[in-house]
N, C-alpha and C positions, 0 to 999 in steps of 0.2 A: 511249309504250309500245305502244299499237294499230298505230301507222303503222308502226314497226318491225316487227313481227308481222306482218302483211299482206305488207310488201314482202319481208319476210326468206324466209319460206318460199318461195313461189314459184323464186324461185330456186335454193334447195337442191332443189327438187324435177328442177327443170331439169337442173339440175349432176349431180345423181344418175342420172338418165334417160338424158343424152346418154354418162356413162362408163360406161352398164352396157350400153345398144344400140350403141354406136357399134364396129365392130370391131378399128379400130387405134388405140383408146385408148390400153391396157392392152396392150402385148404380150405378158403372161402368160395375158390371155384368148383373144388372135386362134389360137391352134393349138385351143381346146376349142368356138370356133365357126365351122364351116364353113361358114354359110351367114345373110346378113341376118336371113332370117324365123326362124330355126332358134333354139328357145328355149334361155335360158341358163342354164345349168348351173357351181355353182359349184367353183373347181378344188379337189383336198384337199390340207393341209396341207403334204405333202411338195414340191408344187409351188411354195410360196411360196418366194423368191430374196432369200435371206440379204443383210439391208443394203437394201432397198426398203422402201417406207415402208408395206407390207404385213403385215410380221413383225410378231409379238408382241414386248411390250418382253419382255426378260430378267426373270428371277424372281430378286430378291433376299430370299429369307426369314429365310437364314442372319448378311445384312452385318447386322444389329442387333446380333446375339448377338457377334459378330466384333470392333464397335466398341465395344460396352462392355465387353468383356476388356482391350481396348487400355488405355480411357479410366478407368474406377473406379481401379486402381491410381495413378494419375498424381492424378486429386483427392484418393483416401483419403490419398497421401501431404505435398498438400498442404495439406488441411484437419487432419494432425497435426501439419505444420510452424506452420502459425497457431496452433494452440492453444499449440506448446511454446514459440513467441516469445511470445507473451500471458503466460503462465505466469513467463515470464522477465523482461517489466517489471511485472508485476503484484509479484513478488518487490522489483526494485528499489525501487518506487513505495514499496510496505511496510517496508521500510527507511528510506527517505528521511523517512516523515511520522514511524516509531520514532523517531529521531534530532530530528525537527522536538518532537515533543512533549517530549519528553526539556528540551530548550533552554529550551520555553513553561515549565517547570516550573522551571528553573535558575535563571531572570530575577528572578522574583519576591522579595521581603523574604524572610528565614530558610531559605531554601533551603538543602538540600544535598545533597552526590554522591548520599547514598544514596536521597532524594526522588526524583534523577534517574534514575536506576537503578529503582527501584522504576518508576515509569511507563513508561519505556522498556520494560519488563519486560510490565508488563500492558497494553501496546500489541501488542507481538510477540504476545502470546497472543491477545486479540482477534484480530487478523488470521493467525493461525496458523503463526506462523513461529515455524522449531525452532533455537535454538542449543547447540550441545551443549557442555558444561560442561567437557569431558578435552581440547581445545584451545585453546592460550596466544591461539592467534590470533586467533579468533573470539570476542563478546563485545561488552562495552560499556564502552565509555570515556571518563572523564569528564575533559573538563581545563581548569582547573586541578582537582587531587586533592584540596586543602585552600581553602573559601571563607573561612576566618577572616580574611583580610588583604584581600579585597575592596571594591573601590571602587563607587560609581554609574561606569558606561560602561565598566566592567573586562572585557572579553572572556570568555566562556563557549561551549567545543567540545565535542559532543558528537558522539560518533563510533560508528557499529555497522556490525558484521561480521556478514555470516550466511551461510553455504556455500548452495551451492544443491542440494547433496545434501539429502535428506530435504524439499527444500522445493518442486518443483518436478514436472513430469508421470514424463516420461519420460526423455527425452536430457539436460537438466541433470542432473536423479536421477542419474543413473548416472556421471558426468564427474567425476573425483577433482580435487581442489585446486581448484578454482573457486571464489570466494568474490566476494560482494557488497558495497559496503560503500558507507557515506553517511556523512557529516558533516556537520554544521548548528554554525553559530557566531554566537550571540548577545549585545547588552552586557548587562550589571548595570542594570537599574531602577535600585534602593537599591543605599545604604549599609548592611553586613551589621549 
């Protein structure tokens, strides 16, 4: 670091010295000195020659302010897009495990629809999801309708619908007829 220091200056000094005396350096200085000995004098600002390595850079105080008008709209819009696709498998997801537990419940000895139903029920509420009761479409469904005749390894469907109105941020919210829906099908443990 010293040896650098030592050698280094010297030089700049040099460097500095020979383009402030020397009169055809700089052709912007040789008209302001007319004579070797003649002390120098530096030229004013009007005199610097646009595009030489003399000029001040340009003043940018404005391009910030400029570039974040451009750019916040373009992230605000895609930090809503992420949340509303989040928002939309998080929906699915919740579905999917309604219907998963609904099955867990179905499997078992003595079960029936309305067991499954009920859990399925207070699964959706845990995770907040609304289905509204005045539509044939949405809802919960259990198949087979009647376990009296069940076997061990007898098939069990459980099916849920849930719109993604009322359940969602934004843009689902609002989107009429869309609906969600899962099913899960599991066998009979037992024999009923």
């Amino acid at each position: 670091m010293e040896l650098f220091y030592r050698f280094s200056m010297p030089t700049f000094r040099f460097r500095h010295m020979v383009s402030v005396q020397t009169k055809h350096s700089f052709p912007i200085f040789a008209k302001s000195m007319s004579s070797p000995n003649q002390q120098f004098e530096r030229p004013k600002e009007q005199e610097f020659v646009a595009g030489s390595r003399l000029t001040r850079p340009k003043r940018r105080e404005g391009a910030a302010a400029v570039e974040a008008a451009f750019c916040f709209p373009i992230i605000i819009l895609l930090m809503m897009g992420t949340l509303e696709i989040c928002a939309g498998i998080y929906l699915q997801e919740s579905v999917t495990v309604c219907a998963f537990e609904g099955a867990r419940v179905g499997v078992h000895r003595g079960a029936t629809p309305e067991d499954i139903i009920a859990r399925v029920e207070q699964a959706l509420a845990d995770r907040q999801v609304i289905i509204p009761s005045d539509d044939p479409e949405l809802g919960i469904t259990v198949i087979p309708s009647d376990f009296s005749g069940l076997k061990a390894l007898d098939p069990i469907t459980v099916q849920v619908v849930a719109p993604t109105a009322g359940n969602s941020l934004y843009i689902f919210d609002s989107l009429v007829n869309r609906n969600v829906s899962a099913s899960v099908t599991m066998v009979r443990e037992f024999n009923n």
